[in-house]
C-alpha positions as CSV (number, residue, x, y, z in Angstrom):
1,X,30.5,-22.1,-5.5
2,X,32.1,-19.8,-3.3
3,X,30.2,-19.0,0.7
4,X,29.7,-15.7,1.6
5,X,29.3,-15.1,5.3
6,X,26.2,-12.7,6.3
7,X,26.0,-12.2,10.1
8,X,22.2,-10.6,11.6
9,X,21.5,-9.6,14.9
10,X,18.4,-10.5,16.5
11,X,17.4,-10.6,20.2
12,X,17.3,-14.1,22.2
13,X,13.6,-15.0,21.5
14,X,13.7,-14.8,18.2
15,X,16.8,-16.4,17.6
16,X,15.6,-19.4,19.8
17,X,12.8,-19.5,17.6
18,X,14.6,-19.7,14.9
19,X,16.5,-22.5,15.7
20,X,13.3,-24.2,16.8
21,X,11.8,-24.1,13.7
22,X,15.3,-24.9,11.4
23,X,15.3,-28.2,13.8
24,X,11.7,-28.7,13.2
25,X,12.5,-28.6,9.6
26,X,15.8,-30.8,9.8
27,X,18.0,-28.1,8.9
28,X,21.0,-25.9,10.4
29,X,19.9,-22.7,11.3
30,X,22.1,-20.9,8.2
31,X,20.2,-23.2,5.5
32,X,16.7,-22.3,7.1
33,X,17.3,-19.0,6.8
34,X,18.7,-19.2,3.1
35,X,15.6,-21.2,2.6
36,X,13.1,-18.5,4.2
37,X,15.3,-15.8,2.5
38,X,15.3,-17.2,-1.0
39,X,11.1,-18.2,-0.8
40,X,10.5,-14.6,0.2
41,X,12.5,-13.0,-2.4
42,X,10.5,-15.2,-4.7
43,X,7.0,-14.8,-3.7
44,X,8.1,-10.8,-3.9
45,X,9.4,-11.5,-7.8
46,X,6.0,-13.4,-8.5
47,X,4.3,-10.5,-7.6
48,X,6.5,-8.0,-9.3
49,X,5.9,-10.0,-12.2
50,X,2.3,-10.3,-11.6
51,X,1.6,-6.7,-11.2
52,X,4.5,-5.2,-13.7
53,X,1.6,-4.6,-16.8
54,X,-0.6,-2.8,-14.4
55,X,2.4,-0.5,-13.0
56,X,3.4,0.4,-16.2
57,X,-0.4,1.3,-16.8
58,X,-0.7,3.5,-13.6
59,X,3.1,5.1,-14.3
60,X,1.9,5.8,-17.9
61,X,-1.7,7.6,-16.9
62,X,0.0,9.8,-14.2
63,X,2.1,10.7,-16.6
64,X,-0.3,11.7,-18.9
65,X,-2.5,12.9,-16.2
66,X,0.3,15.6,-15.2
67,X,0.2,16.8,-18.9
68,X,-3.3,18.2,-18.6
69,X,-4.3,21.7,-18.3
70,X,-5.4,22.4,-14.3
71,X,-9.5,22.0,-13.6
72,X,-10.9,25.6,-13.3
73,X,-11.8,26.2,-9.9
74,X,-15.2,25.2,-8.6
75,X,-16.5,27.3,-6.1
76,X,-19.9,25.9,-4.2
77,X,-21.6,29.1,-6.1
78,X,-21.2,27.3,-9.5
79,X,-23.4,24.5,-8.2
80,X,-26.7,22.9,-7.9
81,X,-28.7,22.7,-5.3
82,X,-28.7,19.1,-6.0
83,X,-24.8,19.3,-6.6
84,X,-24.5,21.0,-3.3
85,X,-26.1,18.1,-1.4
86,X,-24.5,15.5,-3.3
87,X,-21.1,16.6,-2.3
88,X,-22.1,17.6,1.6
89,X,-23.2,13.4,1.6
90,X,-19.7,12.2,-0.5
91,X,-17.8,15.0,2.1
92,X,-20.3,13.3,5.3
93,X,-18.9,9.8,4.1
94,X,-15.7,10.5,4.1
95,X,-15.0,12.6,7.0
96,X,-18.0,11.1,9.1
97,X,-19.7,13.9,9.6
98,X,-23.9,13.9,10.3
99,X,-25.0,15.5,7.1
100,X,-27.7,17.3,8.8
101,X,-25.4,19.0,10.6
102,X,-24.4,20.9,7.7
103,X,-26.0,24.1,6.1
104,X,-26.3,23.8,2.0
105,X,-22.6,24.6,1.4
106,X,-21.2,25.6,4.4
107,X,-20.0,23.1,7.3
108,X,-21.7,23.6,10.7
């Protein structure tokens, strides 16, 4: 099989490094980083192949998700009291706001 020359730039440490470890290993610095190279690209595969069903699940429900008529508009008049509180303590949780800082609908 024919060699292909790839040439990388990298500054002194890591190159040093490098040639630590490829010795380390018993190897040339060129067939360590084949060897790196080539176990990264197939630990990335693995996990392309691992998670293809479930990409194909999410690409397939945002697709039917973008089909749907638009949510009417809910304004904090259409809610409960209850409903009102509810969604101050989910908006207090996300942006970590004290939720007795707040006024029934309206942020202090």
């Amino acid at each position: 099989m024919a060699k292909t020359r790839i040439s990388i730039s990298l500054d002194e440490e890591h190159a040093e490094r490098i040639r630590q470890h490829a010795e380390r290993a018993g190897m040339d610095v060129s067939a360590y980083l084949v060897n790196a190279a080539t176990r990264q690209m197939a630990e990335v595969e693995a996990a392309e192949a691992q998670f293809a069903r479930i990409d194909s699940e999410i690409a397939a429900a945002n697709a039917a998700a973008d089909s749907l008529p638009a949510l009417p508009e809910v304004t904090p008049d259409d809610l409960t009291e209850e409903e009102r509180r509810e969604v101050e303590e989910a908006m207090a949780l996300v942006y970590g706001t004290d939720p007795s800082a707040t006024q029934s609908g309206h942020a202090a």
